[in-house]
C-alpha positions in Angstrom: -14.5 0.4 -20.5 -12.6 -2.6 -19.6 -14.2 -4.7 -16.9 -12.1 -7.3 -14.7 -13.1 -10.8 -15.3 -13.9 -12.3 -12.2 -11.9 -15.2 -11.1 -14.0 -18.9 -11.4 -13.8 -19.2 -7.3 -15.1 -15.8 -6.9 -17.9 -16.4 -9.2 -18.7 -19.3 -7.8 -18.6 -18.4 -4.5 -20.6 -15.4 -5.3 -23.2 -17.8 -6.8 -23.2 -20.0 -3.8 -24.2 -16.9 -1.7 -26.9 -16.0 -3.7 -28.6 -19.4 -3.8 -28.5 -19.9 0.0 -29.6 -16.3 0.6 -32.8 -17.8 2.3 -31.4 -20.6 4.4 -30.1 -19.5 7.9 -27.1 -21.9 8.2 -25.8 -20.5 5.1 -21.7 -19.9 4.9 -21.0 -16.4 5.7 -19.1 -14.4 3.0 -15.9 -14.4 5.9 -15.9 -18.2 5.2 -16.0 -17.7 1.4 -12.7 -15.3 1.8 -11.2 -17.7 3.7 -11.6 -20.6 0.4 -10.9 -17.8 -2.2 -7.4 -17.5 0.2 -7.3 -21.2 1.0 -7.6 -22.3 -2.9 -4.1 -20.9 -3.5 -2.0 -21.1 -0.2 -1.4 -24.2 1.7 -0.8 -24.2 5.5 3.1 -25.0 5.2 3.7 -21.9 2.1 5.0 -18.3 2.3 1.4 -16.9 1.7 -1.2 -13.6 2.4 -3.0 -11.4 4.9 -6.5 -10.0 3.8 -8.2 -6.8 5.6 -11.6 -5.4 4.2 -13.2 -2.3 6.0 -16.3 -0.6 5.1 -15.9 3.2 6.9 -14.5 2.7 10.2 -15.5 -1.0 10.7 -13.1 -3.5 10.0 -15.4 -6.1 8.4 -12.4 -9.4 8.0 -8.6 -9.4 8.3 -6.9 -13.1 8.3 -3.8 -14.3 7.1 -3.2 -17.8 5.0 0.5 -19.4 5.0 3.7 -19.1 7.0 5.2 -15.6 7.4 8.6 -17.3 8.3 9.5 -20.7 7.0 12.6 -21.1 9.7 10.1 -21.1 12.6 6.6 -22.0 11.1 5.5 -18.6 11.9 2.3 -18.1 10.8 0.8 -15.0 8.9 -1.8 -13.3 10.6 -3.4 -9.8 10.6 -0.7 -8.5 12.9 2.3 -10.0 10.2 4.3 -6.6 9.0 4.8 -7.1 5.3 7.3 -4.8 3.0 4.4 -3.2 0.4 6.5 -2.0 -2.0 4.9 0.3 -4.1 2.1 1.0 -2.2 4.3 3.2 -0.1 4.1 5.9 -3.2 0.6 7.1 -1.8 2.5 8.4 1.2 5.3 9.6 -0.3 2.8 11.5 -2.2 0.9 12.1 0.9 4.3 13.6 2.3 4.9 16.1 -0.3 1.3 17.6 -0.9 1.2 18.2 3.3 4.0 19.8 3.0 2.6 22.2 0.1 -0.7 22.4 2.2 1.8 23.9 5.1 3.5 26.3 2.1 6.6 24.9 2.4 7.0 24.1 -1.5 4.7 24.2 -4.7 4.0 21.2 -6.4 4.7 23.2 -9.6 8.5 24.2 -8.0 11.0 23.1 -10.4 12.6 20.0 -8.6 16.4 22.3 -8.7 14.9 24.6 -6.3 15.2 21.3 -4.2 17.9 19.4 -5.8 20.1 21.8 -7.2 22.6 18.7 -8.1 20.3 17.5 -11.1 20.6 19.1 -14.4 19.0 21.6 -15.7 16.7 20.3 -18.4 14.4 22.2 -20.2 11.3 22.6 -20.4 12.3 22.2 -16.3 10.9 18.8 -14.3 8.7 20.2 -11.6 7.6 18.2 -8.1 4.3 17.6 -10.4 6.1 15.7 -13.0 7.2 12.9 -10.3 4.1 12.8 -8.8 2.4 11.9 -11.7 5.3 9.9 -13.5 5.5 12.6 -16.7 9.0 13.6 -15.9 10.9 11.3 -17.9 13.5 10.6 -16.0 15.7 7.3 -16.0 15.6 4.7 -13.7 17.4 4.7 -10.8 16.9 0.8 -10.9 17.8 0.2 -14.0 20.7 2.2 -14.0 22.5 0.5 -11.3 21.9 -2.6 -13.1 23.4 -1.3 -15.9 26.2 -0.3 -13.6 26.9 -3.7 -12.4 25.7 -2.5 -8.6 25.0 -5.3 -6.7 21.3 -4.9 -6.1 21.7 -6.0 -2.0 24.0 -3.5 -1.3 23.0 -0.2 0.7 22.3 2.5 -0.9 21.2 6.3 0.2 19.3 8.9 -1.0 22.1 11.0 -1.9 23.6 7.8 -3.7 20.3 7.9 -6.0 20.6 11.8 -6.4 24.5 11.7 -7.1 23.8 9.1 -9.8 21.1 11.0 -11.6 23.3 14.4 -11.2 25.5 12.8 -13.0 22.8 12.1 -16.4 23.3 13.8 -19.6 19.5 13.1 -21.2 16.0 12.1 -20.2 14.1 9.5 -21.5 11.5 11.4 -23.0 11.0 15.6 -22.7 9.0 16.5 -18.8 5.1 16.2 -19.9 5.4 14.4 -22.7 4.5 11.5 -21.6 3.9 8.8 -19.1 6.3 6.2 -17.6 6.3 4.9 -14.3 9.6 5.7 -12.4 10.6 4.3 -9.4 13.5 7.4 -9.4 10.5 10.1 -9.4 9.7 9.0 -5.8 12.8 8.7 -4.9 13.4 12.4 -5.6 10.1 13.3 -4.2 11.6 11.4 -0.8 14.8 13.0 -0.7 12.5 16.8 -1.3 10.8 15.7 2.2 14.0 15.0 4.1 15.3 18.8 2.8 12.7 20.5 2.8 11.3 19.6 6.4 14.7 18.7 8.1 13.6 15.5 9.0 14.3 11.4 7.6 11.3 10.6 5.1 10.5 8.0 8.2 10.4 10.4 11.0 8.4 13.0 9.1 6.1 10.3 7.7 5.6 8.9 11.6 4.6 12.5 13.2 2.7 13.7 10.0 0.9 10.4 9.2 1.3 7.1 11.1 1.1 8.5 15.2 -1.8 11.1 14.3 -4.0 8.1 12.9 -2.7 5.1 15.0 -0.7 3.3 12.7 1.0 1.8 15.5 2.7 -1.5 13.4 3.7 0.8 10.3 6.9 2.5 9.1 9.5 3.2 6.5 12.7 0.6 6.5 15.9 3.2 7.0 17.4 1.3 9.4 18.5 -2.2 8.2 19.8 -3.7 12.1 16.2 -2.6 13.4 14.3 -5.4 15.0 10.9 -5.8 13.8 8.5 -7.5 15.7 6.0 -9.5 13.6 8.0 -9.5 10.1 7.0 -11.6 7.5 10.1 -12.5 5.5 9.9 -12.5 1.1 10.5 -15.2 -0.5 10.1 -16.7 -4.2 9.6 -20.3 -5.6 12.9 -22.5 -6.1 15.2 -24.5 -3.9 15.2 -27.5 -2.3 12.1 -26.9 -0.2 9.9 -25.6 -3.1 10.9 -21.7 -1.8 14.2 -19.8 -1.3 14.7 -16.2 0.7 14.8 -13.1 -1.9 14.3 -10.6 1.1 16.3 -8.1 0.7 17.1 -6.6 3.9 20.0 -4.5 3.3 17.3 -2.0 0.8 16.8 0.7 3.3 16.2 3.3 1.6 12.2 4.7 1.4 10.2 6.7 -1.2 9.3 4.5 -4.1 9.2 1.6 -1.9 10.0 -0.1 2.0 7.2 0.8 3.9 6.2 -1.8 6.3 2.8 -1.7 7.3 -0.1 -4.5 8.6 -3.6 -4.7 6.8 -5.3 -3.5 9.5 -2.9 -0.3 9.4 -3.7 0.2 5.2 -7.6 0.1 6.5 -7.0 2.8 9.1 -5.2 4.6 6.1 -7.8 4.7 3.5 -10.2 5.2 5.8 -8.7 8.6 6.8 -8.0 9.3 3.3 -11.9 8.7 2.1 -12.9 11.0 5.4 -10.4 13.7 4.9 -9.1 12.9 8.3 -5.0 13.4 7.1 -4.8 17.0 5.4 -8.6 18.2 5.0 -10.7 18.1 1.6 -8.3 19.8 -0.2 -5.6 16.7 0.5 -8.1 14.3 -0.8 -8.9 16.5 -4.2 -5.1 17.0 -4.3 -4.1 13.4 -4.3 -6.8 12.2 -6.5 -6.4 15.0 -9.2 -5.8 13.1 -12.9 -2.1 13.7 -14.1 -2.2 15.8 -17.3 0.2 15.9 -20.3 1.2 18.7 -21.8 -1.1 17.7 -24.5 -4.1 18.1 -22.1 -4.8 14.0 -22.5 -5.6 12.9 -18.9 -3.9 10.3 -16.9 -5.4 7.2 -15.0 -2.9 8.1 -11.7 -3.3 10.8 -9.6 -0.4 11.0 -6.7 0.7 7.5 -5.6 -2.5 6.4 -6.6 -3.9 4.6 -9.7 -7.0 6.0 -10.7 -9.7 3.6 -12.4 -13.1 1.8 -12.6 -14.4 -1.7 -11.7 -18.0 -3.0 -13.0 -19.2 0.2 -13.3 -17.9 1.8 -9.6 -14.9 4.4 -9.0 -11.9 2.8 -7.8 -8.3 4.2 -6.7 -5.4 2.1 -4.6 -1.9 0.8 -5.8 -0.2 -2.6 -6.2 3.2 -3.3 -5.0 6.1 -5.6 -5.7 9.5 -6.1 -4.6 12.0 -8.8 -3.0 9.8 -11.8 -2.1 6.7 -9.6 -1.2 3.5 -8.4 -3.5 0.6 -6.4 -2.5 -2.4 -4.6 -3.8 -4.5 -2.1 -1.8 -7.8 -0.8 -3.6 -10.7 1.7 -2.2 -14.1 1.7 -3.4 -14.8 5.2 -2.6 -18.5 5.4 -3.5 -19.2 2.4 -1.0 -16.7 3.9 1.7 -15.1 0.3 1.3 -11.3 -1.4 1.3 -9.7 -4.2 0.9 -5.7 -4.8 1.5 -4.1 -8.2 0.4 -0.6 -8.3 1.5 1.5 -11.4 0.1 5.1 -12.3 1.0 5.4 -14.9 -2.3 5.9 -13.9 -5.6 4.2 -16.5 -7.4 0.4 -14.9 -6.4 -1.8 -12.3 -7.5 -3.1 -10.0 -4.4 -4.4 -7.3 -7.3 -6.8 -10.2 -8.4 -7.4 -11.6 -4.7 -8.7 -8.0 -3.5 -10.6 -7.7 -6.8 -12.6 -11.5 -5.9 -12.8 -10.2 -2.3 -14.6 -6.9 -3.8 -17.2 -9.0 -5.9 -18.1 -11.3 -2.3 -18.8 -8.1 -0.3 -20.2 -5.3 -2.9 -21.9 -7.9 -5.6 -25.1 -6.2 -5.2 -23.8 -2.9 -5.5 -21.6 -3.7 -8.8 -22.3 -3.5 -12.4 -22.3 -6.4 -14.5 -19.4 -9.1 -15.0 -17.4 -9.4 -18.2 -17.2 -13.1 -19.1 -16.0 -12.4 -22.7 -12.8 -10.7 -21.9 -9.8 -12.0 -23.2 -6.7 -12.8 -20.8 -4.0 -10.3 -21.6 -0.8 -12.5 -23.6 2.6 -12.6 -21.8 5.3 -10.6 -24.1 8.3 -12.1 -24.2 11.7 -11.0 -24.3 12.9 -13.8 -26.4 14.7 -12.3 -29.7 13.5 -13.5 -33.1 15.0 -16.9 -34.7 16.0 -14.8 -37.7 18.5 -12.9 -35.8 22.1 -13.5 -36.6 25.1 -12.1 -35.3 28.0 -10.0 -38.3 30.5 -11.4 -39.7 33.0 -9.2 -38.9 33.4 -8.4 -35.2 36.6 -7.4 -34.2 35.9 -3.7 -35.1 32.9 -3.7 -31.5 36.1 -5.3 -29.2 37.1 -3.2 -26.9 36.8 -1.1 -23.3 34.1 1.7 -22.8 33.5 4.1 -20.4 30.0 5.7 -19.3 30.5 8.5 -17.1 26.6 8.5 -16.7 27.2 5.2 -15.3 30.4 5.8 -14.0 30.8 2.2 -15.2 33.0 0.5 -17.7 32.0 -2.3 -20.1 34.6 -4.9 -21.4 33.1 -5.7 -25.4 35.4 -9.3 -26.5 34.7 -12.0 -28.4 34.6 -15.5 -27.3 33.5 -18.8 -29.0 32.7 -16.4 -32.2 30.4 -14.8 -30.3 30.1 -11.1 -28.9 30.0 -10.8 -25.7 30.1 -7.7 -23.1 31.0 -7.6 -19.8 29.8 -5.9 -16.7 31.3 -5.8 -13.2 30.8 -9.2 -11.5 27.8 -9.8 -13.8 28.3 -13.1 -15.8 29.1 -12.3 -19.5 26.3 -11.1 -21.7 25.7 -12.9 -25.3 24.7 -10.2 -28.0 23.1 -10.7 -31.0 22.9 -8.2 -34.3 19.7 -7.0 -35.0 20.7 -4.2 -37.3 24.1 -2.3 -38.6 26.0 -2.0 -35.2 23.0 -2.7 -33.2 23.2 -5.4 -31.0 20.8 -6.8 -28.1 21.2 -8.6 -24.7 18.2 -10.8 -23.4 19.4 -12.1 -20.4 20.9 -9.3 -18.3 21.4 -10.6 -14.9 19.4 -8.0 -12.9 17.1 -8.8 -10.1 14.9 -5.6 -10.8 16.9 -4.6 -14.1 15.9 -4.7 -17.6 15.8 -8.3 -19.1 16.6 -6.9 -22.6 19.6 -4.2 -23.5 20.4 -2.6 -26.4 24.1 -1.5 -27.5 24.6 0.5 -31.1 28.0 1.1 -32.1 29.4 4.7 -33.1 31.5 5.7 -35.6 33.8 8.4 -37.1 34.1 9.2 -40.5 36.6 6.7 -41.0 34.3 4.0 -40.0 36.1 3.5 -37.2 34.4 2.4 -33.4 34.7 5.2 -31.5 31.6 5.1 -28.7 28.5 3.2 -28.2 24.9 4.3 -27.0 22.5 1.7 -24.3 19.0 1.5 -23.7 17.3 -0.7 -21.8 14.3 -0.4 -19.5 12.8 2.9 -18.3 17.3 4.4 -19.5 17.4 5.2 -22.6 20.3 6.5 -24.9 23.0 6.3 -22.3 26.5 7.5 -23.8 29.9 5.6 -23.5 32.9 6.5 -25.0 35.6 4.3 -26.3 38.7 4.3 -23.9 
C-alpha cells in the first residue's frame, strides 16, 4: 500500500504538538494550520481557503493570500472559488438521484439519451462515464486539435455535436480506465434532458437549497455577478502573477462549480450522513468501477476512492484556469478537509493531506519516510531524433471531418511544419517512417505532444494522415 509522505512542516508541526501536550499555553493545532498555510502564501499573493469539519462541527476554515490582486481583496472562508473537478461528485450526485427517482438506469446505453452519438459496440452506458471506462475522446483535447480558441463559449450541445461527429474511441467501453473530462460532460447534458431543467437549476433544487449551500453553484451564465469571487491566476508578468481566469467557460459537468469551503463541509457531511438521497446514494456513489475484466477501480462516481496511513479515504482534486482544489473525507473519523487555491503554482491535495495528519495523528497509521518522490515525465523528444530527408511528399492541405478542422502541412527553414487555425506553426520531428511528433502544441488544456503518421496508397503516394494526442487517439484526415 502506498502511504503519503508527510510534508517536513506537517511533521514538524505534528511533533511540536506532541512535545507540548502537557503545557497549557501550548499552540493550538488552528495556529499550526495557519503556519502550514503561511509557509507557502505571502500576504500580497493569489493564495488558499482551508475548512476542516468533523460531523456537523466546523472545526477551522481561514483563508491565506489575496483573492483579487486589483483591489487587495483578501481570501477568506466566504471567498467563492471555481473547483474544477471537484464538481464531478455532483454531476455524479445528479445522475444517480435521478436513477433513485427512476428516471434512467445507470446501465442505459448513453443513445437512449443522446441519440446524436454513434453507435459503438459493445454500447457506452451512463456507467461507463461515471466511472471513466468508456473510452471516449476528449472533448478538450479535441478542440485543441481543432484550433478552438480555448476562451471562447461553448454549450453542451457544442460538446455533443463535436463528439456526434467521431468515427472511433479511444479504447473499446470497459476496457479500460481513462479519465475524461467529455464523460461528464455527457453525464451533464443526460440531466438537462432527462429532467427538463439547466444542470444548475436542477443541481440548486436537488442539492445546494435542500442542504444550505447558500454561496454554491454551477457557472452557466458568464455576465452573472458573483459576490465574493476569487479570481485565477498563474505565476508570470510583471507583478510576479498574470490573470488565466477564464470567465467566458460556462459550461458545467466536468467542471465550473463555484462553491466556498464551508459549503464543501456542509456537502460531505450530508454525503457521510446520507442526508442527500438515503443509504442507497451513498453505496451508489462509492461503489468501485469495474472493467470488463472484473479488476476493480480506485474511483467510484466523481469520487477517487483510496487509503491514507492505514484509514479509508474518498474526495477529488480539481484544476483548471488559475484555480486548484482538493477536497478529501475521512469517512471512518466522520472528518473533512477542503483546500481551495486560486494559484497554480500550489499543492491543495498535499495541504489537505498535512492538515489531516495535525487533526487525526492519533488516529492514523504510521508515516512513510522512505518513499521516493514520484519523477516528473517530460515531454521533451529524444536527442537522437531527426527529421527525413525527403519531405515534400507530407506538404500539403488535410481535412478532419472529426475535427471539422483543416491542417496546412509546409515546409519552412528545411523543416516540417503543420499548421492549425490561429495556432503558431508547429515544428515536427520524424520519429519513425511517416511518423512525426509535435511537443509544443499551443493548448492551454490540450495535449503538449501530438502525433501525425502519414498514409499511403499503393503507389506510395500521401493520400491521408492519422493524429493522436492526449486522451484522442487515431483521428482520421484526409488529403484535400
Amino acid at each position: 500500500m502506498l502511504i503519503k509522505r508527510v510534508s517536513p512542516e506537517a511533521l514538524i508541526v505534528i511533533v511540536s504538538i506532541t512535545a507540548a501536550c502537557s503545557n497549557p499555553n501550548s499552540t493550538t493545532i488552528e495556529q499550526h494550520v495557519d503556519r502550514l498555510f503561511e509557509a507557502q502564501i505571502s500576504t500580497n499573493t493569489p493564495g488558499c481557503a482551508v475548512g476542516a469539519s468533523r460531523g456537523s462541527d466546523v472545526l477551522y476554515t481561514n483563508g491565506y493570500g489575496i483573492a483579487n490582486l486589483d483591489y487587495t481583496l483578501p481570501i477568506t472562508a466566504d471567498t467563492v472559488f471555481d473547483v474544477g473537478s471537484v464538481t464531478k461528485q455532483f454531476t455524479a450526485a445528479s445522475i444517480v438521484l435521478l436513477s433513485l427517482d427512476g428516471a434512467l438506469s445507470l446501465d442505459d446505453n448513453v443513445r437512449l439519451h443522446l441519440p446524436e452519438l454513434p453507435d459503438y459496440e459493445p454500447p457506452i452506458t451512463i456507467r461507463h462515464l461515471l466511472h471513466h471506462t468508456s473510452g471516449i475522446r476528449d472533448y478538450l483535447n479535441l478542440m485543441a486539435l481543432g484550433g478552438r480558441e480555448f476562451y471562447a463559449p461553448i454549450r453542451h450541445q457544442d460538446i455533443v455535436e463535436l463528439l456526434a461527429r467521431q468515427h472511433a474511441l479511444n479504447s473499446s467501453a470497459g476496457e479500460r480506465y481513462s479519465y475524461s473530462n467529455t464523460g461528464y460532460m455527457l453525464l451533464a447534458t443526460i440531466v438537462e434532458r432527462v429532467s427538463g431543467q439547466s444542470y444548475g437549476t436542477f443541481a440548486r433544487e436537488r442539492i445546494f437549497e435542500p442542504l444550505d449551500m447558500a454561496q454554491s453553484f454551477l457557472y452557466e451564465d458568464a455576465e452573472r455577478i458573483v459576490s465574493n469571487r476569487g479570481t485565477g491566476y498563474a505565476p508570470g508578468g510583471n507583478q510576479g502573477y498574470r490573470v488565466v481566469h477564464n470567465y467566458s467557460f460556462a459550461t458545467a459537468g466536468d467542471g465550473q462549480l463555484y462553491t466556498t469551503v464551508g459549503d464543501l463541509l456542509r456537502w460531505s457531511h450530508a454525503v457521510l450522513s446520507n442526508q442527500v438521497g438515503g443509504p442507497e446514494f451513498g453505496q451508489l456513489i462509492l461503489r468501485r468501477g469495474t472493467l470488463d475484466s472484473g479488476e476493480p477501480l480506485d474511483y467510484g462516481a466523481g469520487l477517487t476512492l483510496g487509503t491514507y496511513r492505514g484509514r479509508l479515504t474518498n474526495g477529488h482534486g480539481g484544476s483548471t484556469w488559475g484555480f486548484r482544489a482538493h477536497l478529501v473525507r475521512f469517512p471512518e473519523a466522520d472528518f473533512t478537509v477542503a483546500v481551495l487555491c486560486n494559484r497554480e503554482d500550489v499543492n491543495p491535495r498535499a495541504l489537505a493531506y498535512d492538515v489531516a495528519d495535525l487533526y487525526l495523528d492519533d488516529r492514523l497509521g504510521a508515516v512513510d519516510e522512505t518513499r521516493p518522490a514520484r519523477r516528473r515525465q517530460s515531454n521533451r523528444p529524444p536527442d537522437h531524433l531527426s527529421t527525413p530527408d525527403k519531405l515534400d511528399d507530407y506538404v500539403g492541405d488535410f481535412y478532419s471531418v472529426e475535427l471539422d478542422v483543416t491542417y496546412h502541412v509546409l515546409i519552412d527553414d528545411a523543416a516540417l511544419q503543420v499548421r492549425v487555425g490561429r495556432w503558431p506553426p508547429l515544428d515536427l520531428l520524424g520519429v519513425d517512417d511517416d511518423t512525426f511528433i509535435g511537443t509544443d502544441f499551443p493548448a492551454w488544456t490540450g495535449p503538449r505532444r501530438v502525433e501525425l503518421t502519414f498514409t499511403r496508397d499503393r503507389d506510395r503516394t500521401v493520400t491521408g494522415l492519422t493524429l493522436s494526442a492526449g486522451q484522442a487517439r487515431n483521428i482520421g484526415f484526409v488529403r484535400q
